[in-house]
C-alpha positions as CSV (number, residue, x, y, z in Angstrom):
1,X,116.8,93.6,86.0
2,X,116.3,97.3,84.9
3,X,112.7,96.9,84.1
4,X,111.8,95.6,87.5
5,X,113.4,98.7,89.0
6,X,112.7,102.4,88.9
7,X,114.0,104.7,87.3
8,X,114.0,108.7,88.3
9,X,115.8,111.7,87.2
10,X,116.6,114.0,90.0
11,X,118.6,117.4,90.7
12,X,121.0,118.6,93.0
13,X,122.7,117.2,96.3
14,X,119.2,117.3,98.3
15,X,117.5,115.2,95.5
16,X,120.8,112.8,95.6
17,X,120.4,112.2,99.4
18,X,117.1,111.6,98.7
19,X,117.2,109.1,96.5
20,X,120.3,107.4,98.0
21,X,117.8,107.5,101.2
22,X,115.2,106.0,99.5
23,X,117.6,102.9,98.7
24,X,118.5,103.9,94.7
25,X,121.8,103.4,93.0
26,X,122.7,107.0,92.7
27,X,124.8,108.7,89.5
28,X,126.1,112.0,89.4
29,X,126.2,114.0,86.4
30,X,128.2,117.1,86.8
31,X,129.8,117.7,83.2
32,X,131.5,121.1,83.7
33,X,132.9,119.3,85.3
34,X,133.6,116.9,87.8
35,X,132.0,113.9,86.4
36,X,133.8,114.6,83.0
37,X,137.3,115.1,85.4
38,X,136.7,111.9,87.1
39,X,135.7,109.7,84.0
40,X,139.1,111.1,82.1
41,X,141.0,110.1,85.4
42,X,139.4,106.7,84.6
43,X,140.4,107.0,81.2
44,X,144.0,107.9,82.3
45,X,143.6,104.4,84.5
46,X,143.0,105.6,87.9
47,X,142.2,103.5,90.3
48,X,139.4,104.9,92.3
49,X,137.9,108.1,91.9
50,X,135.8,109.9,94.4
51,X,133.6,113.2,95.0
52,X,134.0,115.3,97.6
53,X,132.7,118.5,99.0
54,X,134.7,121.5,99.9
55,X,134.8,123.0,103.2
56,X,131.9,125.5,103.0
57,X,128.7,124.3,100.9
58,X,125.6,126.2,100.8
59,X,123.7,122.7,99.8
60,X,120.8,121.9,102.1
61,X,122.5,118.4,103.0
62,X,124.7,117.1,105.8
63,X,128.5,116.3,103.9
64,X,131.9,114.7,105.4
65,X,134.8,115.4,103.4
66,X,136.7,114.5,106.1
67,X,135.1,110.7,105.6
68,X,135.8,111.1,101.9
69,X,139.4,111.7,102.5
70,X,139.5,109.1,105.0
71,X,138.1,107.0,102.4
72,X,140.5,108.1,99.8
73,X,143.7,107.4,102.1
74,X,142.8,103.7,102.7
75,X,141.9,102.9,98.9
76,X,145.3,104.6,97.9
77,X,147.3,102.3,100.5
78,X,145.1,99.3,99.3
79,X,146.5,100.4,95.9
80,X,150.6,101.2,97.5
81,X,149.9,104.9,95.6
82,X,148.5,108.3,96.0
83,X,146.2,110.4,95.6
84,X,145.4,113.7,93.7
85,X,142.7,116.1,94.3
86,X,141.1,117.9,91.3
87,X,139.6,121.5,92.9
88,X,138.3,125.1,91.8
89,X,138.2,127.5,91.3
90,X,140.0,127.1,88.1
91,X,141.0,130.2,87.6
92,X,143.5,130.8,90.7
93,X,146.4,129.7,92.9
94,X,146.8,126.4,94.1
95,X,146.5,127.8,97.5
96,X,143.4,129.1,96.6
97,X,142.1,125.2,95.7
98,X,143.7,124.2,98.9
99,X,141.5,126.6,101.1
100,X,138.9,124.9,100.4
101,X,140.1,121.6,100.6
102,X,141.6,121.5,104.2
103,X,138.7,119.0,105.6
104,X,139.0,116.6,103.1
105,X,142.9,116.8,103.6
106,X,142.6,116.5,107.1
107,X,141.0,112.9,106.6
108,X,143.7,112.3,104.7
109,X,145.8,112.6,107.1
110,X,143.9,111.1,109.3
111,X,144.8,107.8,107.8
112,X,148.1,108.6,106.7
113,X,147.5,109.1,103.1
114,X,150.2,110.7,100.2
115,X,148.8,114.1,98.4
116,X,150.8,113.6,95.2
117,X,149.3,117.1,93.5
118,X,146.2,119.1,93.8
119,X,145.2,120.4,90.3
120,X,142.3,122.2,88.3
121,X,139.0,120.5,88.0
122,X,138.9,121.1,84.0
123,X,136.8,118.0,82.7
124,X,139.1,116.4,79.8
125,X,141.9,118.0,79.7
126,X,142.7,117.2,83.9
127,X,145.1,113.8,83.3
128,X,147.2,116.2,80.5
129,X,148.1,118.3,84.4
130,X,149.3,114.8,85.9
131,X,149.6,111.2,86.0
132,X,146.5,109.9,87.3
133,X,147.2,106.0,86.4
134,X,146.9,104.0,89.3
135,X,146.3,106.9,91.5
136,X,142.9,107.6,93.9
137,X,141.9,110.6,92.6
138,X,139.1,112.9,94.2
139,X,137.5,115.7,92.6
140,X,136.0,118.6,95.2
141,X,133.3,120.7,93.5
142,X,130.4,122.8,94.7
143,X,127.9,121.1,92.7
144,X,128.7,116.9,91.8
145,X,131.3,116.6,94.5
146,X,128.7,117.6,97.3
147,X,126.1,115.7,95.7
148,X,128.2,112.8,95.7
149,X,129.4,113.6,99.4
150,X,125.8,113.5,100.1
151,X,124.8,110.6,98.8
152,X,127.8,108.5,101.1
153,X,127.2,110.4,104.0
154,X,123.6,109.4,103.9
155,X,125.2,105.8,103.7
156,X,124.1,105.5,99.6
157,X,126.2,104.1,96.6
158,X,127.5,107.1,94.1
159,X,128.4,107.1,91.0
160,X,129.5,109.2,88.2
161,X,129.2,109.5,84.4
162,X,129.2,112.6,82.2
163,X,128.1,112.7,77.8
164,X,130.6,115.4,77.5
165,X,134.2,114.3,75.7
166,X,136.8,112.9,78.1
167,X,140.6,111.6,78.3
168,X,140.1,109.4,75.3
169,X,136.2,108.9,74.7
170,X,134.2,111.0,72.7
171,X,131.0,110.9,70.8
172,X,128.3,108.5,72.5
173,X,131.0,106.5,73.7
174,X,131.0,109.0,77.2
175,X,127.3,108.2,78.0
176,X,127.5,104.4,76.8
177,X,130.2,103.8,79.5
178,X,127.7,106.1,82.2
179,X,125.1,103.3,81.0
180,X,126.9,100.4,81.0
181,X,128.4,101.3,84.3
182,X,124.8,101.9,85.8
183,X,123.6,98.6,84.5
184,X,126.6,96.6,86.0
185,X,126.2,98.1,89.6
186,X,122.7,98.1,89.7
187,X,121.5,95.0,91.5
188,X,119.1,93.5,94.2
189,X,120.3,95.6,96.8
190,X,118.6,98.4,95.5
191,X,115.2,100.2,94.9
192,X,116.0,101.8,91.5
193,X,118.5,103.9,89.9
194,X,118.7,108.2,90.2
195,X,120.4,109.7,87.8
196,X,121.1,113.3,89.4
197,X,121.4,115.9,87.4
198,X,124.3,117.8,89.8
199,X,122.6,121.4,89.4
200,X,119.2,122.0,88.2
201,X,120.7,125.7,87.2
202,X,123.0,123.5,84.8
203,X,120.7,122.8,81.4
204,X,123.7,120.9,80.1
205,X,123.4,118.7,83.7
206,X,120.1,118.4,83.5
207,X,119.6,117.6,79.9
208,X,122.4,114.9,80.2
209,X,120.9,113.2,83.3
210,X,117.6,112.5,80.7
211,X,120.1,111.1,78.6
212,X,121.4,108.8,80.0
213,X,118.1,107.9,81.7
214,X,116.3,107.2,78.4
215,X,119.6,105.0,77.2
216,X,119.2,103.0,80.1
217,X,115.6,102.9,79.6
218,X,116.0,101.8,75.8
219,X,118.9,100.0,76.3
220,X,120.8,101.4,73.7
221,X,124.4,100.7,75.7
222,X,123.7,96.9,74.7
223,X,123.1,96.5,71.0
């Protein structure tokens, strides 16, 4: 399956709408931190997790928090739970987080969904701040969570994965499960697979987004 299908590395939300344009499975890499925050809420056995932008975003691409949030409420009632929102800055008041999160908590609303806690988007450590099992959980960041928001307002497929350290991985074990997860989604529906490096300022994005691109390439995640 892989080898029939291309396989790009890209940068930033623009290059994630792109490429979710052009038909790809997209995956976010954002490991400081949102990607790393979101696989640890997996760890911590969320149910769904979810990037979202803030209110203001400087990224060349048209976003919908309010969509994400929307899109948050109804997987948390599919689920009977809630949701929690992982936000910056992380240094700051949670009202400072929940400035910039009113449009994606206006979706919320919107369906009706429960806000169980809104708490600092720090990568591994995020599930020690609350219990995340069974909850939706949404991180809202300038860089993966608008690249993500990009890529499903432009109608595409997002995913995440980080090579950083999570809840409970650590080693390669972080990128295998980016890999595997790529590989398992990654069907005839689509053109190819972008791995998004969620800022090209990031070297630590960008050099993880090869990464993961050459383990899927090689197929290490199999053996």
């Amino acid at each position: 399956m892989v080898r029939s299908k291309s396989i790009i590395v890209t940068s930033d939300a623009s290059g994630a709408r792109d490429a979710a344009l052009q038909g790809m499975l997209v995956m976010i890499v954002d490991v400081i931190d949102m990607s790393t925050t979101l696989e640890s809420a997996l760890d911590a056995g969320a149910y769904a997790v979810l990037g979202a932008s803030p209110d203001l975003s400087r990224a060349p691409v048209e976003v919908s928090p309010e969509q994400r949030g929307r899109e948050a409420a109804i997987l948390a009632r599919e689920a009977g739970t809630g949701i929690i929102i992982a936000a910056e800055p992380r240094v700051g008041s949670e009202e400072d987080r929940l400035a910039r999160c009113q449009r994606l908590i206006r979706g919320v609303e919107m369906e009706k969904g429960l806000i169980e806690a809104i708490v600092t988007n720090v990568g591994a450590e995020t599930p020690k701040l609350v219990d995340m099992n069974k909850r939706v959980v949404v991180a809202v960041s300038d860089t993966g969570g608008v690249a993500y928001d990009a890529v499903l307002t432009a109608g595409g497929r997002a995913l995440i994965g980080t090579v950083a350290r999570t809840y409970r991985q650590k080693g390669i074990e972080p990128a295998t499960t980016a890999v595997k997860r790529a590989l398992h989604e990654l069907n005839d529906n689509y053109s190819g697979i972008a791995i998004v490096a969620a800022s090209r300022n990031s070297m630590e994005d960008v050099l993880a987004a090869q990464f993961v691109a050459n383990m899927i390439i090689q197929g290490t995640s199999l053996k």
